[in-house]
Kinemage of the C-alpha trace (Angstrom):
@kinemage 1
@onewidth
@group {chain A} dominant
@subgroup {mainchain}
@vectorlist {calphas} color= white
{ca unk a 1} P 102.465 131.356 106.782
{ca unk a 2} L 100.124 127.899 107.329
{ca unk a 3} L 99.396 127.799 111.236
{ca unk a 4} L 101.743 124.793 111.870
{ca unk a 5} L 98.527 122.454 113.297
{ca unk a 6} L 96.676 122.797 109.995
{ca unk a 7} L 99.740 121.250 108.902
{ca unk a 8} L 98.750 118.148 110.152
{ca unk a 9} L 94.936 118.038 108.612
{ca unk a 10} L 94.468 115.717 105.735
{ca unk a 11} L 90.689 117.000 104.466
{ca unk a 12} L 90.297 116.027 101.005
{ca unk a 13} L 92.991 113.077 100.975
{ca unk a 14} L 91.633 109.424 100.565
{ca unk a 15} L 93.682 107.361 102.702
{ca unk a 16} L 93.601 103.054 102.146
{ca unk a 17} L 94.784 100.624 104.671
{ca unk a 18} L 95.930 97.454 104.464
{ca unk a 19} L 94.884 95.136 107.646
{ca unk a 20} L 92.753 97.982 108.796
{ca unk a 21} L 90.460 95.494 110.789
{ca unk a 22} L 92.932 94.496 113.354
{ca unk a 23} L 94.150 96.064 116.720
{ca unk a 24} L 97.029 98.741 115.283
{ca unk a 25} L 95.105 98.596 111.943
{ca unk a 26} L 92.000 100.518 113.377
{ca unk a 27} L 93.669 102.763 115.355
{ca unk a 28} L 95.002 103.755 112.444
{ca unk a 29} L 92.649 104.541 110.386
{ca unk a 30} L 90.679 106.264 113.055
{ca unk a 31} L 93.714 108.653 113.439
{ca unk a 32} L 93.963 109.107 110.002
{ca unk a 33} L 89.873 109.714 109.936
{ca unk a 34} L 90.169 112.319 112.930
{ca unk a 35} L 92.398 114.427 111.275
{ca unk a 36} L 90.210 114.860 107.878
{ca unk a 37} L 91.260 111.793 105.385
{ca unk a 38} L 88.432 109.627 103.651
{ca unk a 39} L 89.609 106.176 104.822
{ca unk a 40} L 88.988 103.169 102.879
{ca unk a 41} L 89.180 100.490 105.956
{ca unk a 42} L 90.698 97.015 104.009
{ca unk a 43} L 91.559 93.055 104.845
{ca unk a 44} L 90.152 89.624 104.486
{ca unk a 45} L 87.750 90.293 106.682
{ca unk a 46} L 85.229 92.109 105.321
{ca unk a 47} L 82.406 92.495 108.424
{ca unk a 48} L 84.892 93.799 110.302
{ca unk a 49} L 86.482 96.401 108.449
{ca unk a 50} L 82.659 97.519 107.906
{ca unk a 51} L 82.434 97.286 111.534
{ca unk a 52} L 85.343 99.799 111.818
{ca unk a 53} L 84.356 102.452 109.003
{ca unk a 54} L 81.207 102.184 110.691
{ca unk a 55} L 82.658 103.397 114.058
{ca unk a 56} L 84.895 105.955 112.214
{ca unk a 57} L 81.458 107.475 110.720
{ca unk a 58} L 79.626 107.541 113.985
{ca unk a 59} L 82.243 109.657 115.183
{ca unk a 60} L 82.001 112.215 112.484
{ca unk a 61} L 84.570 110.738 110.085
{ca unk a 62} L 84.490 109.145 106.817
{ca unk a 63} L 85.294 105.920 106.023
{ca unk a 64} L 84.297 102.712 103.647
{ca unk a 65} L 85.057 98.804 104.494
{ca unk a 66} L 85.956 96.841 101.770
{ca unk a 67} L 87.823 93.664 101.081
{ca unk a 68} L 91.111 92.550 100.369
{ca unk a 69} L 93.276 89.748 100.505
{ca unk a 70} L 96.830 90.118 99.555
{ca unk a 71} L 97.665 86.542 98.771
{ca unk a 72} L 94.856 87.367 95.742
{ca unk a 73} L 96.014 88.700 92.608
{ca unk a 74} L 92.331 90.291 91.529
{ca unk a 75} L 91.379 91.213 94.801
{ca unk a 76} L 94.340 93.778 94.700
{ca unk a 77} L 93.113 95.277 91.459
{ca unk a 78} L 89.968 94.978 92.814
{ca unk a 79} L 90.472 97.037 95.847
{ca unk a 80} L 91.931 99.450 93.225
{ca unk a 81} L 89.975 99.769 91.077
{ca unk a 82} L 86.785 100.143 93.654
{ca unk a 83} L 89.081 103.061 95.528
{ca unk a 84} L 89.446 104.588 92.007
{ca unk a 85} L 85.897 103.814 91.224
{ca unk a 86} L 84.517 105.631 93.841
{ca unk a 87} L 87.372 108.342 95.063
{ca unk a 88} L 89.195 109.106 92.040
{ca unk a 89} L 92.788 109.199 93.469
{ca unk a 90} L 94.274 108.019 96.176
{ca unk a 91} L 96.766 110.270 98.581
{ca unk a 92} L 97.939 107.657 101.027
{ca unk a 93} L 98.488 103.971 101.788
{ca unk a 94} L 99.447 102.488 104.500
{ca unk a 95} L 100.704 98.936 104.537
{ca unk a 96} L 99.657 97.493 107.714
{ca unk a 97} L 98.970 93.792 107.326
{ca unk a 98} L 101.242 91.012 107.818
{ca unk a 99} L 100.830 87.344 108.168
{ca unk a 100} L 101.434 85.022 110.755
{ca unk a 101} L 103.350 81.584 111.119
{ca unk a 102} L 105.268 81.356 114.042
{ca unk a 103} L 107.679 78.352 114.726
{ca unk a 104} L 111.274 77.308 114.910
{ca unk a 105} L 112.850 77.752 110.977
{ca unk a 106} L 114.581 74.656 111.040
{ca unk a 107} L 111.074 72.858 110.930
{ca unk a 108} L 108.823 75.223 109.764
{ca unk a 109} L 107.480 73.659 106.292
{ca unk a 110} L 108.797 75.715 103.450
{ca unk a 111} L 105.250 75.765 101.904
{ca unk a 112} L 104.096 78.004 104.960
{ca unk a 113} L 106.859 80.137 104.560
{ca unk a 114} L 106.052 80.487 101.064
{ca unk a 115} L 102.000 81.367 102.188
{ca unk a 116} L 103.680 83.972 103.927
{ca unk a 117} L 105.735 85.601 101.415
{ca unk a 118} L 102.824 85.207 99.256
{ca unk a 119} L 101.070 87.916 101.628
{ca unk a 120} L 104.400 89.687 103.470
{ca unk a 121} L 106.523 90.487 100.173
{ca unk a 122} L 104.593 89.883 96.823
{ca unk a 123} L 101.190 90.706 98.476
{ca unk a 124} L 102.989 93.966 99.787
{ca unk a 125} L 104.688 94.871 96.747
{ca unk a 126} L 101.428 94.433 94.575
{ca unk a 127} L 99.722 96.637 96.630
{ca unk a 128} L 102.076 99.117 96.759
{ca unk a 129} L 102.567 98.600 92.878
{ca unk a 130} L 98.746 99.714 91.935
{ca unk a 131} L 98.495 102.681 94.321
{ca unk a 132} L 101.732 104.158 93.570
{ca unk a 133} L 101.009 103.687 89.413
{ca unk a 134} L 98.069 106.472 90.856
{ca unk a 135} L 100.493 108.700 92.841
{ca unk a 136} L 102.526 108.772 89.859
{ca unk a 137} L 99.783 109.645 87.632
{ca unk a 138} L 98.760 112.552 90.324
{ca unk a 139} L 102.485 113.479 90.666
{ca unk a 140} L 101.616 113.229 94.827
{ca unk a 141} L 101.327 110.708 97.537
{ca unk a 142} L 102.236 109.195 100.661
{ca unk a 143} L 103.721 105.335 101.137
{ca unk a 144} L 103.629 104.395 104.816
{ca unk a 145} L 104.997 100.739 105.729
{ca unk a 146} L 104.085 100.132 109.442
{ca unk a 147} L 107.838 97.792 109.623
{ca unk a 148} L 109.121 97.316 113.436
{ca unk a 149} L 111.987 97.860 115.635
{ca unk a 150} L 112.499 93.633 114.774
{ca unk a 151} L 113.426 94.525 111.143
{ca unk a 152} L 116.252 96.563 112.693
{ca unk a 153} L 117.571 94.599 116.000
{ca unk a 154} L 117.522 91.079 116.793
{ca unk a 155} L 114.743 89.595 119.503
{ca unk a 156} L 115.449 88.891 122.810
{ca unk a 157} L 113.780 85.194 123.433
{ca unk a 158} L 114.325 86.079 126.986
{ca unk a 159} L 110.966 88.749 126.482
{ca unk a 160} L 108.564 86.265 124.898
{ca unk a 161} L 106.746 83.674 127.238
{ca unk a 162} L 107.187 80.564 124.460
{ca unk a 163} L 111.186 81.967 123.834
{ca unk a 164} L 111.447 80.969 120.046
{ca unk a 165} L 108.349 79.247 119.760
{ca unk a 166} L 106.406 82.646 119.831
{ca unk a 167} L 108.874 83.879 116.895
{ca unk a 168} L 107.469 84.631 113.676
{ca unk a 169} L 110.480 84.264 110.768
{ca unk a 170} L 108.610 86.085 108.254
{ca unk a 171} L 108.139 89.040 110.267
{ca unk a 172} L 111.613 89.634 110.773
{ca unk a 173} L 112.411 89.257 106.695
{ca unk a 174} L 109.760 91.605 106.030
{ca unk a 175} L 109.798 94.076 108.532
{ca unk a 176} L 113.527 94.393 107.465
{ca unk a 177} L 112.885 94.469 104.406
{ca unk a 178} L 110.128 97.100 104.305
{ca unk a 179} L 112.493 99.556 105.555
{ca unk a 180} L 115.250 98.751 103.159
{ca unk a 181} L 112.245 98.811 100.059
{ca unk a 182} L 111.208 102.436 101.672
{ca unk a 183} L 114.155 103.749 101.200
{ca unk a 184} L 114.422 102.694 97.599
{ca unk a 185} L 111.084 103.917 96.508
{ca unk a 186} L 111.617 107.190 98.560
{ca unk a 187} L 114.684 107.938 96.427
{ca unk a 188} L 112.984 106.500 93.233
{ca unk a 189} L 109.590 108.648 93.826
{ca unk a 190} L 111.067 111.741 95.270
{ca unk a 191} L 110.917 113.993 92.279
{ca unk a 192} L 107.372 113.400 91.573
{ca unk a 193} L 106.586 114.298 94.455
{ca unk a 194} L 105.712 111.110 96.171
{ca unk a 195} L 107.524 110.222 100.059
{ca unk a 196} L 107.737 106.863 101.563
{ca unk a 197} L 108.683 106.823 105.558
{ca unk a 198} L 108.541 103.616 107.967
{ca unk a 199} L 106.635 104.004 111.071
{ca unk a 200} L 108.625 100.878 113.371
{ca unk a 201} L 106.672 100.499 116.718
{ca unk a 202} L 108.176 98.514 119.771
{ca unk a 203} L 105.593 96.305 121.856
{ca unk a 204} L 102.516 96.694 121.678
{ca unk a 205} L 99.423 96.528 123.694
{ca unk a 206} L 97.516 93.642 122.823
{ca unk a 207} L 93.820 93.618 121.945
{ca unk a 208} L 93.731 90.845 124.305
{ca unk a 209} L 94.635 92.007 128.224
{ca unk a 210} L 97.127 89.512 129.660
{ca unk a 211} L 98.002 88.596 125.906
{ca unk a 212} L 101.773 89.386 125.955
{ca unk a 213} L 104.344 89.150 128.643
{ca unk a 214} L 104.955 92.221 131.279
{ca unk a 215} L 109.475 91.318 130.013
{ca unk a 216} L 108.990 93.687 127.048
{ca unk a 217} L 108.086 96.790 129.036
{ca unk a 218} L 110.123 95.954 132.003
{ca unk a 219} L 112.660 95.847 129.488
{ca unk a 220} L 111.687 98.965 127.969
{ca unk a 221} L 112.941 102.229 129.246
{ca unk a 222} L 109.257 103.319 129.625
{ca unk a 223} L 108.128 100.521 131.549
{ca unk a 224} L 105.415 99.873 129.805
{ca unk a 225} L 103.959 98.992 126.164
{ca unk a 226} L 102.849 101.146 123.682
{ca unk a 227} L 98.688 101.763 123.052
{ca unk a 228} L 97.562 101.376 119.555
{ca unk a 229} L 96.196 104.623 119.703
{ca unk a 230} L 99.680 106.033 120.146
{ca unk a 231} L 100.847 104.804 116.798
{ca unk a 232} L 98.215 107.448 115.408
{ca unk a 233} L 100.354 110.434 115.602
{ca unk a 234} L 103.514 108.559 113.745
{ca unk a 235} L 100.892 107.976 111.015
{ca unk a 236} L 99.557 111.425 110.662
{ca unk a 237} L 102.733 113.107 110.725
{ca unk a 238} L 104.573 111.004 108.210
{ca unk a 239} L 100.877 111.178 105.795
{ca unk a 240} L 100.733 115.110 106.455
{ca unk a 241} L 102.163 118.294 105.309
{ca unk a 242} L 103.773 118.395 108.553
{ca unk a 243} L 106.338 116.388 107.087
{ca unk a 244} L 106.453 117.611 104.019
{ca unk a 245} L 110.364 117.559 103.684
{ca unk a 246} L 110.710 113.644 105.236
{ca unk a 247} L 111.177 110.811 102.672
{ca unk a 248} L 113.239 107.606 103.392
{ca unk a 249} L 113.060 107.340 107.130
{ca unk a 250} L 111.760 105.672 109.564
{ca unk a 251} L 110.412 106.754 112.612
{ca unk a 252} L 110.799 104.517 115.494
{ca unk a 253} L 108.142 104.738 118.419
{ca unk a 254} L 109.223 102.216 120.998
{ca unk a 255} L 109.118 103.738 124.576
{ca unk a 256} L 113.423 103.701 124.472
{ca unk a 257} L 113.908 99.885 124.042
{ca unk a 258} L 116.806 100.547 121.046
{ca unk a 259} L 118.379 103.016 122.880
{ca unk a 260} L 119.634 100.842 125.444
């Protein structure tokens, strides 16, 4: 019998993910990195997701930067193609980015909302699209959508400082969404051997201190806000053997706050 924490290693897996250069995004992949996967580091910002797989290989891990930007059609196959190009298969994905417009929606200018879809939902699904193609083709893989606990439950303006100003209407479509679309492809995929799970954090530390108002974690059970870097172990699970039987869910990691 496998010694249940070698469960959990992911040597020889190629991992990509999507907004890997931000705050949750690098956490991520440095989890992922830590417990054996190749990560391939990827979003508009190309420096910094260099920066990051940089970091990663300092500490013993490998990792690449490279580019993508999910309101492009080629850069998508591009970022394919280069993954394919240089790993030959890919055993993970984890969609991490998401846009941001905030504002009220009975103003907000339906050509921003459409930017966002652009990025949130076709972006997303085109990403998902290419990767999975490979999955199939390898009869294996790993979909992980990084949704929320706000595709699930309504906010509280109360919690933000701006009430509805600080809302972002996209993220609650897609973050719902995501979940709903996990489901699907986890019941689609299942017999080729492919799983799909939701990781859906509550607040968050931001990358920023002072960036986000103390009313989420006093209204947290916890009474406090999550670290990025404890989003890693949601991630590793769900991309691991350790989970080898879970398809379709989604794991919530929120401190309590929806079991009020």
């Amino acid at each position: 019998m496998t010694n249940v924490l070698d469960l959990f290693r992911l040597d020889g897996q190629v991992a990509v993910v999507t907004g890997g250069s931000g705050n949750l995004g690098s956490a991520l992949c440095s989890g992922l990195a830590e417990a054996g996967a190749t990560v391939v580091v990827s979003s508009r910002h190309l420096d910094a997701c260099v920066e990051v797989a940089r970091r990663i290989q300092t500490q013993g891990g490998k990792s690449v930067g490279l580019r993508l930007d999910l309101a492009d059609d080629a850069s998508i196959e591009a970022l394919h193609d280069a993954v394919l190009n240089r790993f030959g298969r890919v055993d993970v994905l984890v969609n991490n980015a998401v846009s941001w417009i905030p504002g009220h929606v009975e103003r907000l200018p339906v050509s921003d909302w459409e930017a966002a879809m652009r990025v949130d939902a076709t972006g997303y699904f085109h990403v998902t699209q290419v990767f999975l193609r490979e999955m199939v083709r390898q009869a294996s893989g790993n979909i992980i959508s990084i949704a929320s606990v706000l595709g699930s439950y309504a906010a509280d303006p109360s919690l933000y400082p701006r009430g509805v100003e600080g809302f972002r209407p996209n993220y609650f479509f897609i973050k719902a969404g995501m979940i709903n679309f996990t489901r699907f492809l986890a019941v689609t995929y299942a017999a080729q051997n492919i799983r799909a799970n939701c990781v859906s954090p509550g607040g968050l530390e931001p990358a920023v201190p002072g960036g986000r108002s103390t009313r989420w974690a006093e209204r947290t059970p916890m009474r406090r806000l999550a670290a990025v870097s404890e989003m890693r172990g949601a991630v590793v699970f769900l991309a691991s053997d350790a989970s080898s039987y879970v398809t379709g869910h989604n794991l919530v990691v929120d401190g309590g706050y929806t079991a009020w």
